[in-house]
N, C-alpha and C positions, 0 to 999 in steps of 0.2 A: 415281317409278317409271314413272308414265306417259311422261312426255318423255323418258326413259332409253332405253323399246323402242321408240316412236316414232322415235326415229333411224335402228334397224332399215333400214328400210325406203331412207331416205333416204341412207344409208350405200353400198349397195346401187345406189341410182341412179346414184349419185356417180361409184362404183367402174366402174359400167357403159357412163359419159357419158365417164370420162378414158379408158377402153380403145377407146372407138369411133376416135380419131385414128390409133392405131395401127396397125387393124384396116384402115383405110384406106388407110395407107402401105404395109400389106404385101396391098393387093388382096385381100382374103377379102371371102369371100360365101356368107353361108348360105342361099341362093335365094332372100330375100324374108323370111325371119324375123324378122329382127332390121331390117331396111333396110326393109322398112313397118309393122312396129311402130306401134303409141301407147300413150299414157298419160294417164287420166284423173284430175285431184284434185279430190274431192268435196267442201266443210265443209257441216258438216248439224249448227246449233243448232236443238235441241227441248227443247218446253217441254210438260206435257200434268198435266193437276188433273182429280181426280176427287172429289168434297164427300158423294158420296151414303153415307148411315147404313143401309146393307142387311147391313152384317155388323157393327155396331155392339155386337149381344151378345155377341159374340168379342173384343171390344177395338179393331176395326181403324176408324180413323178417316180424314179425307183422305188421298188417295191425290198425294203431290206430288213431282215431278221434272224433274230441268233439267240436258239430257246438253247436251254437244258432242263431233263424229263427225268425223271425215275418211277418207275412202275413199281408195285408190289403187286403181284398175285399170288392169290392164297386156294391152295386145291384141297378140300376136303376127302375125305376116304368114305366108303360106302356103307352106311345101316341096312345089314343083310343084305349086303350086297347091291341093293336096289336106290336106296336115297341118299341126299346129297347136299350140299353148300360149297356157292366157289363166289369168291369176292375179287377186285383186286381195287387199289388205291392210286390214282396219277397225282402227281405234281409239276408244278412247272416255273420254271425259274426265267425272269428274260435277261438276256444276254448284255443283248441292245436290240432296239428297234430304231428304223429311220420314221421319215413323218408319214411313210405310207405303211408303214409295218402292215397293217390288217389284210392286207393283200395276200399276204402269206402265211394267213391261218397258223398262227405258231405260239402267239400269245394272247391273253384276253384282250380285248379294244373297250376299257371301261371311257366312253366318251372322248375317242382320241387319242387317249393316253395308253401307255403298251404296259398290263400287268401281268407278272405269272399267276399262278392259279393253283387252287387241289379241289380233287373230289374223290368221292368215291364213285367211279365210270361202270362196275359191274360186281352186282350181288344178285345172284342168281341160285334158284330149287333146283337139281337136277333129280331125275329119276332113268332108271336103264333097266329094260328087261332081254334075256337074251345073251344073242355073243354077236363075234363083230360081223359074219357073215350075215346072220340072220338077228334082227333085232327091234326095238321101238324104244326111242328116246325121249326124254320131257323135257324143257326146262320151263320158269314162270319168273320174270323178275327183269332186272336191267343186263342187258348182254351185249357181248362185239358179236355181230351179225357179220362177216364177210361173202361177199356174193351168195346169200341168201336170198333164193328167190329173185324178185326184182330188185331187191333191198343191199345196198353195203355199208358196211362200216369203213371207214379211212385209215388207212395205216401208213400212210407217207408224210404224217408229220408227227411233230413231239406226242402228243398219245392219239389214242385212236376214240372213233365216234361211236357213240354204243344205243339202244333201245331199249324200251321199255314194251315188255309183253309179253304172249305165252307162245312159246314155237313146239314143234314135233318133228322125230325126224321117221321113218318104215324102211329098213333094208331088207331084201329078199334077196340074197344071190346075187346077182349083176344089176338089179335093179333097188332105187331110190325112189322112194315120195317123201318131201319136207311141204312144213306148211305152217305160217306164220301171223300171228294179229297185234300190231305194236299201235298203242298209243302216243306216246311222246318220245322224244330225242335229245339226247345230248351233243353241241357238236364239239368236233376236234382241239377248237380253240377258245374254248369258256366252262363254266363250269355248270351253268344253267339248264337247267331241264325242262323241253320246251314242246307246246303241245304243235301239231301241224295246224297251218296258216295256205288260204287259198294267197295265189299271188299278187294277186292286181284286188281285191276287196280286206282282203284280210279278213275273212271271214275262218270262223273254227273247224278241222275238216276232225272228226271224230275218232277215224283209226285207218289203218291202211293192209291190205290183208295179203299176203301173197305167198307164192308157193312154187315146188318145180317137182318135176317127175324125170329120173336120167338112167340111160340103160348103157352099161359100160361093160362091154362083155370083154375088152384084152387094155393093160395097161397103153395109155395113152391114148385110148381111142372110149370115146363119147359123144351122146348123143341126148339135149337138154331141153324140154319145154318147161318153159317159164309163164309165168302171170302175176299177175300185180293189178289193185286196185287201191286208188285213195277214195274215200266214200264219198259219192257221188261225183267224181271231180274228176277223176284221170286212170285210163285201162289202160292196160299194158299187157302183149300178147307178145311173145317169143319165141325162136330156135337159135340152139348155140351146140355149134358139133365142132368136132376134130378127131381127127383120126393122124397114128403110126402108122406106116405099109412100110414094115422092115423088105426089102431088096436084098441085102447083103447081112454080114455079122455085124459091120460096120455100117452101112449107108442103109435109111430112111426117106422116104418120103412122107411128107406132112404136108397134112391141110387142114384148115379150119372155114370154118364161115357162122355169121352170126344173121339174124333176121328178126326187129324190134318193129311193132306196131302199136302207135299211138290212137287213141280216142278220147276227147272230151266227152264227160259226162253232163249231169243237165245240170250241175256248179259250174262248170269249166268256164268261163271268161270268153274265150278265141282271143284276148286282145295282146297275151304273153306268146311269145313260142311260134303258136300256129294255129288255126282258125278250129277246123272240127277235128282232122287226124294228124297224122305222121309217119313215115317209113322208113326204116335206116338198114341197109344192106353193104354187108360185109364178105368178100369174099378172100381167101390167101392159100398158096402154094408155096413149100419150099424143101428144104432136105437137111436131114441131119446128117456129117459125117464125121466118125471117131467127136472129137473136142469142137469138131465146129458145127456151127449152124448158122442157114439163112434162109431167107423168103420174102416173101415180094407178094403185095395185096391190093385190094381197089375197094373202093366203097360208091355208095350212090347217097344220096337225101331226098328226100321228099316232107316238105313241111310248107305250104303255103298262109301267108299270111296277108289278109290286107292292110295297105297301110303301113310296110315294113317290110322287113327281111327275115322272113321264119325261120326256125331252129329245131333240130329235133331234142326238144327237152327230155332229159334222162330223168329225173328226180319225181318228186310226188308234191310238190307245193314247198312253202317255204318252211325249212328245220325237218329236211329230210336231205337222204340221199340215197340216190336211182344205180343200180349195180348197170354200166355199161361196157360190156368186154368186147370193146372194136380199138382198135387203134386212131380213130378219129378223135378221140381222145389223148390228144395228140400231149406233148410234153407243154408245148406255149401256146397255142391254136387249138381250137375244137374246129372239124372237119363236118361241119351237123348243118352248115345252111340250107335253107332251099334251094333243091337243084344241083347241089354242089357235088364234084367228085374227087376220087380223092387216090392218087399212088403212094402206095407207103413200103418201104425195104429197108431190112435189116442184115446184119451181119453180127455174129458175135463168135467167140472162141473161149474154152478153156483151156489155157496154159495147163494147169494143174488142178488137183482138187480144191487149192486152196484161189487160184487168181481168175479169174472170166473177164475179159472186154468185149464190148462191141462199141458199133455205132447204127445210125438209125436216119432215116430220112423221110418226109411227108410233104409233100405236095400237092394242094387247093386249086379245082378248076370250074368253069361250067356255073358259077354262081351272076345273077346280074342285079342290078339294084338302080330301078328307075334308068331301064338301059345302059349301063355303065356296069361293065366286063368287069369281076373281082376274082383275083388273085393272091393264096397266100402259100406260105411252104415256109419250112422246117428242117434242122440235120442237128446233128451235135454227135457226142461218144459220152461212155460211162464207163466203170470199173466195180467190179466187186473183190474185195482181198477178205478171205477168213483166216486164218492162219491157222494149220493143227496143233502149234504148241503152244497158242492162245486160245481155250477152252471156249464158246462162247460170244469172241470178240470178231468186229468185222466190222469193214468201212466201206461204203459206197460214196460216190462221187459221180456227176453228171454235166456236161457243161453243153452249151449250142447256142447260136442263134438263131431267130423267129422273124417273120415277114408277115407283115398282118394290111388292116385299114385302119387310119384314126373314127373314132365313135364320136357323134354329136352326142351334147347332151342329153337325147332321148334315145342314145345306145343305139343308133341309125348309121350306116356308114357315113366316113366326111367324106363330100365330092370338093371336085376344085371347082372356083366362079361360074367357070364356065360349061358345068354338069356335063364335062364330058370324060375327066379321069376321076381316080379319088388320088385322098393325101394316105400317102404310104406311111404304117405303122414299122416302127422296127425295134430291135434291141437284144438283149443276152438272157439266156436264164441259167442259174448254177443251183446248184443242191450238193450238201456232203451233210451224210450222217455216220456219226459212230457211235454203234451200240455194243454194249458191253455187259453179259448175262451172266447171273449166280445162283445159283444152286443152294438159298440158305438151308433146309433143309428138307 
């Protein structure tokens, strides 16, 4: 079935490559549409295991999956320069799946069962007035949103998650205002287009609106207010900075910090996440020098819950996804409880233009759960190889293990008998993707 609607698309090109001779002989011109036109073929094999025993009293054991992806995006050319069309097509083939496959968003979960998938993830109007300094952008239709606003798309597995709605973007000079209103979702790992769901009623939340304004006056150095709303259900208020302070030709210093506030609106529940608010506080220092780079950061939480262990929820309800750029977002762990703090350091190097390593480590503190002290942490390394006589191509790899708590069935930590330790979660996570990019024309 999959190589069946696979053709789709290729059908389609086919149909559209033997019409252009024609189209030619009889002198037509759609002012640049079709005649500056391109098309991108993507293939994206991923592999990604997850070993850790945190939901182990529920049955669920490794988490194991092995897609392969092919994108097509199609970039149209501009009518007077102003209007637009841009589509592209995912498919997804599975590898293998183990019996937790879904864990790893890689392939569909039709009822248990691990299937590939196609759609079409993004067909979208653009319109552009202007140049790049100074300018006003449109689009209206299904798109990948990447930290937009409060809003992202996912780009760490086989295809990416896209929206439905009208966005804008206003540059003046060193300054940005984008602003955004999406109905429905697609996610990463099915093909289905799905409107937003409150959490705990599943009630229908109508659309979700957000926006940001960012003044970036020397490369590397920015400064970002964000906001976000699900209608009547969940606000979302932000600051997100970093700055370069070049020292030397070679040596930088760097910092960033991020600052997210949560509110339930008069939908919100309290009975998921966290009662009325939430606060998540980011802070990091480090330096660049020549190929290397490191830094060392600390976060706080705040998210009280009764009845539970509150979280600071990054998303908008269920079939959305919440842009959150702290490193508590950790590779195996999220750093988000109540109360919880959090050290986080990195290291990486570029060899050359073509190779970069690092490694990375995160450590969980300051969290209690019915008086019992919780602890988790985190390390692993990664690679990225481009190669310059490989146009295009490039493999990452990631490997480490995680230190968590086992979850009761009601997603509560496990304590031991005698409610005075919990049971210690542990295990490995790996990830390798190779993507491989063409230039059709």
């Amino acid at each position: 079935m999959f190589l069946k609607t696979k053709s789709i698309p290729l059908v389609i090109l086919t149909a559209g490559c033997s019409f252009m001779p024609l189209a030619n002989a009889a002198n037509f011109s759609t002012g640049g549409f079709f005649e500056s036109s391109h098309m991108d073929l993507i293939l994206q094999n991923v592999w990604m295991l997850n070993t850790t025993d945190q939901l182990a009293d529920q049955g669920v054991g490794d988490q194991n999956a092995w897609a392969q992806a092919v994108h097509l995006n199609w970039e149209s050319g501009w009518i007077w320069d102003t209007v637009g069309l841009d589509a592209s097509w995912y498919g997804v083939a599975k590898l293998y799946a183990n019996d937790a496959f879904y864990g790893r968003d890689l392939v569909r979960d039709n009822n248990g069962h691990a299937e590939g998938f196609n759609k079409l993830g993004q067909i979208y109007g653009k319109g552009r007035w202007g140049d790049k300094a100074q300018h006003l952008y449109l689009w209206a239709g299904w798109k990948d949103m990447y930290k937009f606003g409060t809003l992202t798309s996912s780009h760490s597995r086989a295809t990416p998650s896209t929206w439905e709605g009208i966005s804008s973007e206003v540059a003046w000079n060193d300054f940005t205002v984008r602003g955004a209103i999406v109905t429905r979702f697609s996610e990463r790992d099915e093909p289905e287009k799905r409107r937003f769901m409150t959490l705990s009623s599943g009630q229908q939340i109508d659309y979700i609106a957000t926006g940001d304004a960012t003044w970036s006056p020397s490369k590397g150095t920015r400064i970002t207010y964000v906001m976000g709303e699900a209608k009547d259900y969940l606000l979302r208020h932000g600051i997100e900075a970093n700055a370069r302070l070049p020292v030397t030709d070679k040596f930088s210093l760097l910092t960033k910090g991020v600052f997210y506030y949560n509110r339930g609106l008069s939908a919100w529940e309290g009975t998921r996440s966290f009662n009325d608010d939430a606060e998540h506080l980011y802070l990091q220092l480090g330096y660049q020098y020549g190929g290397s780079e490191s830094g060392i950061g600390w976060s706080k939480t705040r998210a009280p819950l009764d009845n539970g262990l509150g979280n600071f929820y990054w998303h908008f309800g269920k079939n959305s996804r919440g842009a959150f750029n702290s490193p508590a977002d950790g590779e195996g762990n999220d750093y988000i409880n109540d109360g919880e703090q959090m050290i986080y350091a990195y290291s990486q190097y570029k060899f050359s233009p073509e190779l970069m390593a690092g490694i990375y480590g995160n450590y969980g503190y300051g969290v209690e759960y019915q008086n019992v002290a919780l602890k988790e942490w985190e390390y692993g390394g990664y690679f990225l190889w481009s190669p310059e006589a490989i146009k295009g191509f490039s493999i990452f790899a990631g490997v480490g293990p995680s230190y968590s708590w086992k979850l009761t069935p009601k997603k509560t930590p496990s304590l031991t008998d005698d409610k005075r330790n919990f049971n210690r979660a542990k295990g490995i996570g790996a990830a390798l993707r190779v993507e491989y990019k063409f230039n059709l024309f």
